[in-house]
Every structure is written in structure tokens, then in C-alpha cells.
C-alpha positions in Angstrom: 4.0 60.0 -2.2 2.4 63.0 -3.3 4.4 66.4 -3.0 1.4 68.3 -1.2 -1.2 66.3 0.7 -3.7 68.5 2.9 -6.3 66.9 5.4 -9.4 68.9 6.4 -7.2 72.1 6.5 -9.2 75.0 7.7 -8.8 78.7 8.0 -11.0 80.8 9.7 -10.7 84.2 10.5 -13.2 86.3 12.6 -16.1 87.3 10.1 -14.6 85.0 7.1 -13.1 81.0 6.1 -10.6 81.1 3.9 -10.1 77.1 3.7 -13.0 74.9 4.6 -11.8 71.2 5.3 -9.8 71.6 2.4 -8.5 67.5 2.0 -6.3 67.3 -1.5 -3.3 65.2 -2.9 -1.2 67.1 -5.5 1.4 64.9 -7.8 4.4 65.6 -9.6 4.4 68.1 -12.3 2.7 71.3 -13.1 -0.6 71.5 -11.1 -2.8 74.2 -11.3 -5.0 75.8 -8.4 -8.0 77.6 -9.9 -10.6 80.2 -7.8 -11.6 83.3 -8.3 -10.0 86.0 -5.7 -10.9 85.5 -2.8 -11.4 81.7 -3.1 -8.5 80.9 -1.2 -5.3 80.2 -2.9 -3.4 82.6 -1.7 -3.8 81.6 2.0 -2.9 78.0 1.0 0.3 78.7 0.1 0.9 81.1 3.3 -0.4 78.2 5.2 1.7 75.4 3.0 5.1 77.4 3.5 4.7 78.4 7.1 3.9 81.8 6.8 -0.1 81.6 8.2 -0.4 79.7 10.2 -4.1 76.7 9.8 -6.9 77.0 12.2 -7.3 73.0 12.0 -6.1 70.1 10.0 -3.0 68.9 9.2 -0.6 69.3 5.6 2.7 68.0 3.9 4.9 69.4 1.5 7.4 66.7 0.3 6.6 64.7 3.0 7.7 66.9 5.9 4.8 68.2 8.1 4.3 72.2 7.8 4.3 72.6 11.8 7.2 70.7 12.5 9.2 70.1 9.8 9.0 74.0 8.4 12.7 74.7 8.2 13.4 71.7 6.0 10.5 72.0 3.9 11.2 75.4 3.6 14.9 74.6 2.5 13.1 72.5 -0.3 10.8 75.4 -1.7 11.1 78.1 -3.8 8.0 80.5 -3.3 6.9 83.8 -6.2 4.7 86.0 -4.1 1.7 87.8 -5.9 2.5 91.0 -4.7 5.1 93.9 -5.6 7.8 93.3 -3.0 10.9 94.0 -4.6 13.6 96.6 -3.5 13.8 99.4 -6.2 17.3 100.6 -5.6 19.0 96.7 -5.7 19.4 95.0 -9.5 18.4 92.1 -10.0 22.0 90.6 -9.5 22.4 91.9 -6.0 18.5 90.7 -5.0 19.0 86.9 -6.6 22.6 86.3 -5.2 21.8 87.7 -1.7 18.6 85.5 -1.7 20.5 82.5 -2.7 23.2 82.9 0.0 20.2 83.2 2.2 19.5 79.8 1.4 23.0 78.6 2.1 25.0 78.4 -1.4 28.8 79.8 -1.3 29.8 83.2 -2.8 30.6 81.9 -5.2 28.5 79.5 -6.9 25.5 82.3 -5.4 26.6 84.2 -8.0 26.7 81.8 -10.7 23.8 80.4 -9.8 22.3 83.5 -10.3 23.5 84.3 -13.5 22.2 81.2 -14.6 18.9 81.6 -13.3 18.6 85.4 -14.5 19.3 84.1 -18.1 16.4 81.1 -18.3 13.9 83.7 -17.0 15.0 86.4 -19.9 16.7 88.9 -17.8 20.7 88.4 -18.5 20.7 91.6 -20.0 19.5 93.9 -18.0 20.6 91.9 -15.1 22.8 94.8 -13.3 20.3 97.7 -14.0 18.5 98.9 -10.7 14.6 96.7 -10.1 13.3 100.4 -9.7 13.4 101.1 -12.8 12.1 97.8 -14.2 8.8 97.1 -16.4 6.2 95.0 -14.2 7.1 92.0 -16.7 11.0 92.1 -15.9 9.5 92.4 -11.8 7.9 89.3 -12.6 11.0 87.6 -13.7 12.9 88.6 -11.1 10.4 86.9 -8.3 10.1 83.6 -10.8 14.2 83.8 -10.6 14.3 84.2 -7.0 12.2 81.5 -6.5 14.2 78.8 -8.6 17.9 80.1 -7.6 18.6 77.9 -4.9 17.1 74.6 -7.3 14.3 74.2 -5.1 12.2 70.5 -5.6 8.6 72.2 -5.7 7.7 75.9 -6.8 4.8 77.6 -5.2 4.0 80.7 -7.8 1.1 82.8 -7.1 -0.9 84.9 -9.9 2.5 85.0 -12.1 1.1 86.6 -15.2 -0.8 89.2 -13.5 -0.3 92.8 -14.7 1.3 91.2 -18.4 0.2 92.2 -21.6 -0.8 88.8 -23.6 2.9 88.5 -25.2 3.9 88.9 -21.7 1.4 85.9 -20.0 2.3 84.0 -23.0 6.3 84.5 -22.3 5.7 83.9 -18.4 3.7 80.6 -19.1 6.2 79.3 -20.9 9.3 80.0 -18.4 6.3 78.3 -16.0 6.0 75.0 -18.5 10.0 74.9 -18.8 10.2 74.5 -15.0 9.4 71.3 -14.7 10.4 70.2 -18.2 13.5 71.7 -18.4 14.8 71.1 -14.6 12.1 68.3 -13.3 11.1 70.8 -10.7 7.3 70.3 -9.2 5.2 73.6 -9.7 2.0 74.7 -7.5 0.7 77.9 -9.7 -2.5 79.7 -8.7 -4.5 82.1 -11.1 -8.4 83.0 -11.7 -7.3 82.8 -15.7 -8.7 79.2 -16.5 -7.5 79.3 -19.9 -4.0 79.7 -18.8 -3.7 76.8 -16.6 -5.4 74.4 -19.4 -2.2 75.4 -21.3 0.3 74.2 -19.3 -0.6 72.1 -16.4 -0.9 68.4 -15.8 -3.4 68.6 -13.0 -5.6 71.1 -12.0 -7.4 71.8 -8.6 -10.5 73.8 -8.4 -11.4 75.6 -5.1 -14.2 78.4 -4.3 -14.9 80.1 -1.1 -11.8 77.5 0.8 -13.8 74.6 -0.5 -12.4 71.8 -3.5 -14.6 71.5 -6.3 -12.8 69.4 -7.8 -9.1 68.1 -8.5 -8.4 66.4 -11.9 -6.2 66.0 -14.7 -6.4 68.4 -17.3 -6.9 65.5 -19.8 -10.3 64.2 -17.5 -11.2 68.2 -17.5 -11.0 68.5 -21.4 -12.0 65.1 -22.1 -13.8 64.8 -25.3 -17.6 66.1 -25.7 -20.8 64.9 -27.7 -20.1 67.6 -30.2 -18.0 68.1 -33.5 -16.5 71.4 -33.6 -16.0 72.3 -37.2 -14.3 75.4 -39.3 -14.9 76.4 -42.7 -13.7 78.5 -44.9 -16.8 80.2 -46.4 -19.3 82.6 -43.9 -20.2 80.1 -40.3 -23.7 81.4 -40.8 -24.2 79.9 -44.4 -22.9 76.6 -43.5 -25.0 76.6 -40.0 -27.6 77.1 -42.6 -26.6 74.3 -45.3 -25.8 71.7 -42.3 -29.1 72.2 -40.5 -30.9 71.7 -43.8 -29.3 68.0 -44.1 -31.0 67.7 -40.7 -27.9 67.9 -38.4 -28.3 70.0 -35.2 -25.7 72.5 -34.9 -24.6 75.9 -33.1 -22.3 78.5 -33.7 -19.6 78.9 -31.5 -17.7 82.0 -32.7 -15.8 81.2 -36.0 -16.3 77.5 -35.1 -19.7 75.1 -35.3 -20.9 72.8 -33.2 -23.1 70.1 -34.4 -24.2 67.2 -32.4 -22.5 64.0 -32.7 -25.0 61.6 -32.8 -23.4 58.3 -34.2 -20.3 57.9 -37.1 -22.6 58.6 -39.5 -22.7 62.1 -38.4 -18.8 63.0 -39.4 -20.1 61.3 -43.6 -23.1 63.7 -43.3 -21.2 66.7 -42.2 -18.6 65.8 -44.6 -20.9 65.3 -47.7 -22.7 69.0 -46.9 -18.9 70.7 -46.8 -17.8 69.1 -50.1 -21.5 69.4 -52.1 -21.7 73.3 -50.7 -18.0 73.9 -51.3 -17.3 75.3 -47.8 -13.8 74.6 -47.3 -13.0 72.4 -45.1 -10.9 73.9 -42.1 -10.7 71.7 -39.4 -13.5 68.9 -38.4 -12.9 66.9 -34.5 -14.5 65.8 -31.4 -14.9 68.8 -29.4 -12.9 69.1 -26.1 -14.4 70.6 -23.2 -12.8 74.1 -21.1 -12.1 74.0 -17.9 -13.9 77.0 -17.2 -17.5 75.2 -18.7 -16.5 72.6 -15.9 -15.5 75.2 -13.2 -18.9 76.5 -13.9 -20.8 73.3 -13.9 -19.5 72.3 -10.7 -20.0 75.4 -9.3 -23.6 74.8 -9.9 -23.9 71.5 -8.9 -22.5 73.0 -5.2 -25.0 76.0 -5.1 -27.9 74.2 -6.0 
């Protein structure tokens, strides 16, 4: 049974649709939902926990039905909103042991459920110190500890890594990865950042103006291309050079080249110009494709 399952769901508001017939199956795991802003993830989650409520169509979240099963599927889910909405004067203590009584744990085990939680996120510490005074990474990792504090069975995090310096997005995707690695618990995570998502999810789902472009895994995304990516030590442009006078095609990619994998011979030819031009050999394999060259090539394929 898949954790979310969505049939033709549609949002429409007076001059815009969010969702457009959106039909999609989501697994186990960590599934990603790619689309610029505006594309409409952020209404799919409002719509998936209750909280907006679907011009048309129908969805599930763990098998209960979002219209009339909402308290129990609510009960089930732990939800990181994208925007700031934490109380300044509380710590992080008060905000994560109040929100887990709220979800109907004791006093007790509240608080050491929150303790708990407040330590895997990286925030044990500072745990007692008022949110005001908090940088936007801590904020962050008080909504992800929020979110998992009452040991929900699917996560719904929206734009987690926005506003983090790259240490921070790296830190955040990690603590996103661990989730269901650590603790077996399903993650939905949205972000425009595709290079994030290819990272650390199992599945990915891409949607642009409330319509899917495509859901995948990230291994069909990535799959393997027709070109060799290769690195070398000495300068890219004096090996593009050296490579294309053997008669191989090739690009350059940054610090990497590309040259076009025609048959097995083409890895003995490539090889036989690194050793005879003393290149140093860096790193020579298939090429894997982004998912942002596929978000773009389906995006394409719809427009034209």
C-alpha cells in the first residue's frame, strides 16, 4: 500500500490552479517533491494534512482518507512548515514537550521524548535557551524536532534547508537521510534545490504549475548516459585537445570531460591517449544523468 496515493486532486483558486489532476503513488522511504515555487508543493501538503482543503479528487495518507479520516491520519504525521512560526520567548524545551503532550504522550515521557528528539536534531545544548534568540539554522531544527517528537510514521518537511549556509543544508540533509534510516520513518520533503533531493532520496516526484511531470526513482532519474565523464590531472583543455586528435568526440564539462561512448573500444582509446600524453588519470566512468537535465527535459517535452 503506498503511504500517499492522490487521484486527480485539483486545486483551484479564483485567478490560479495550484494542483491540476494531480494522480501520484508515493512509497516507503525518502521521496522527494521537486517544482519551482509556485509549482505547488506547498499546497499539497496543506491539502494532504487537512489544512486546505481540494477543489476535486480524492487522496490517502497511510491509508486513511484526508476528508474523513483527518484526525487519525493526523495522529500518524509529523508536519515542518516552511515558514518562520516559532514563538520567540519559549526554548526549544518548552515548544517540543508542549507539542508532544498535544499529541497525547504523558508528562512525563513528553519530556523525555523531547530531550531525545532535541539531541538527534543537534540542539541538546542550547535546548533551554529562549527560540528568539536562535540562528535560522537552530529554528530549523527545532520545526524538524517538532515534527518527529511524537514518532510519527510519515514526515511531511517543506523547503527544510531554506535560509542555511551550505554547512548548514549539508547538516539539515543529513538529519533528513537519518529519518528514515535511523528510525524507519517515511519522509515527504519538498524543495526547488534538485541537487539536494538526488542526495538523499529514494524517489523523487516532479511537479510544475500543479501538474506531475514525472515520478521516479532517483536511480531511473540518474540512470547511466552515452557519455564517459573523465578527470585528469593535467589542464581539461590540453587533454580535450589530445583526445579529439585520436578522433574521439568530447566536451568539457567544468573540470570533468565528456567524450562520447561509442562502443568498449572507446574506454582503450581514451585510456591509451591518458597514458601516451601523461595526463593523469583521475577518475574515468559512465556518466550519470542530473535530475535537473531531466526536470528540464521534461519540461520541454510538456511545453512544446
Amino acid at each position: 500500500m503506498p503511504v500517499i496515493s492522490t487521484e486527480r486532486l485539483t486545486k483551484r483558486y479564483p485567478r490560479v490552479t495550484a494542483l491540476d489532476a494531480l494522480t501520484i503513488d508515493i512509497g516507503d522511504g525518502v521521496t522527494g517533491l521537486v517544482g519551482a515555487n509556485g509549482a505547488g508543493k506547498s499546497t499539497l501538503l496543506k491539502i494532504l494534512l487537512g489544512l486546505t482543503e481540494a477543489t476535486s479528487g480524492t487522496a490517502t495518507v497511510l491509508g486513511h482518507d484526508i476528508v474523513s479520516d483527518g484526525l487519525a491520519l493526523r495522529s500518524r504525521v509529523g508536519y515542518m512548515p516552511e515558514h518562520d512560526c516559532l514563538p520567540g520567548d519559549m526554548s526549544a524545551t518548552e515548544l517540543v514537550v508542549h507539542l508532544a503532550r498535544m499529541s497525547g504522550l504523558p508528562t512525563s515521557a513528553a519530556r523525555e521524548r523531547a530531550a531525545d528528539t532535541l539531541r538527534h536534531v543537534g540542539l541538546y545544548e542550547e535546548r533551554y535557551r529562549p527560540i528568539g534568540g536562535y540562528s535560522t539554522g537552530m529554528k530549523q531544527r527545532v520545526k524538524l524536532a517538532q515534527a518527529l517528537v511524537h514518532d510519527p510514521d510519515v514526515v511531511f518537511l517543506d523547503e527544510p534547508t531554506n535560509g542555511l549556509d551550505p554547512a548548514g543544508r549539508d547538516e539539515m540533509l543529513s538529519l533528513v537521510r537519518r529519518i528514515h534510516t535511523d528510525f524507519g520513518i517515511s519522509v515527504l520533503v519538498t524543495s526547488h534545490l534538485l541537487g539536494e533531493l538526488e542526495r538523499i532520496c529514494d524517489g523523487v516526484v516532479i511537479i510544475d504549475g500543479g501538474t506531475l511531470l514525472r515520478s521516479s526513482t532517483v536511480a531511473d532519474f540518474t540512470r547511466s548516459s552515452d557519455r564517459l565523464a573523465l578527470e585528469v590531472l593535467a589542464d581539461p583543455d590540453d587533454a580535450l585537445v589530445a583526445l579529439a586528435d585520436a578522433g574521439l568526440e568530447v566536451v568539457r564539462d567544468g573540470l570533468l570531460l565528456l567524450v562520447a561512448l561509442e562502443d568498449d573500444e572507446t574506454y582503450d582509446k581514451v585510456r591509451d591517449v591518458v597514458a601516451d600524453q601523461e595526463l593523469g588519470l583521475v577518475r574515468l566512468a559512465p556518466r550519470r544523468h542530473h535530475i535537473a537535465e531531466v526536470f528540464d527535459e521534461e519540461a520541454t517535452r510538456v511545453i512544446s
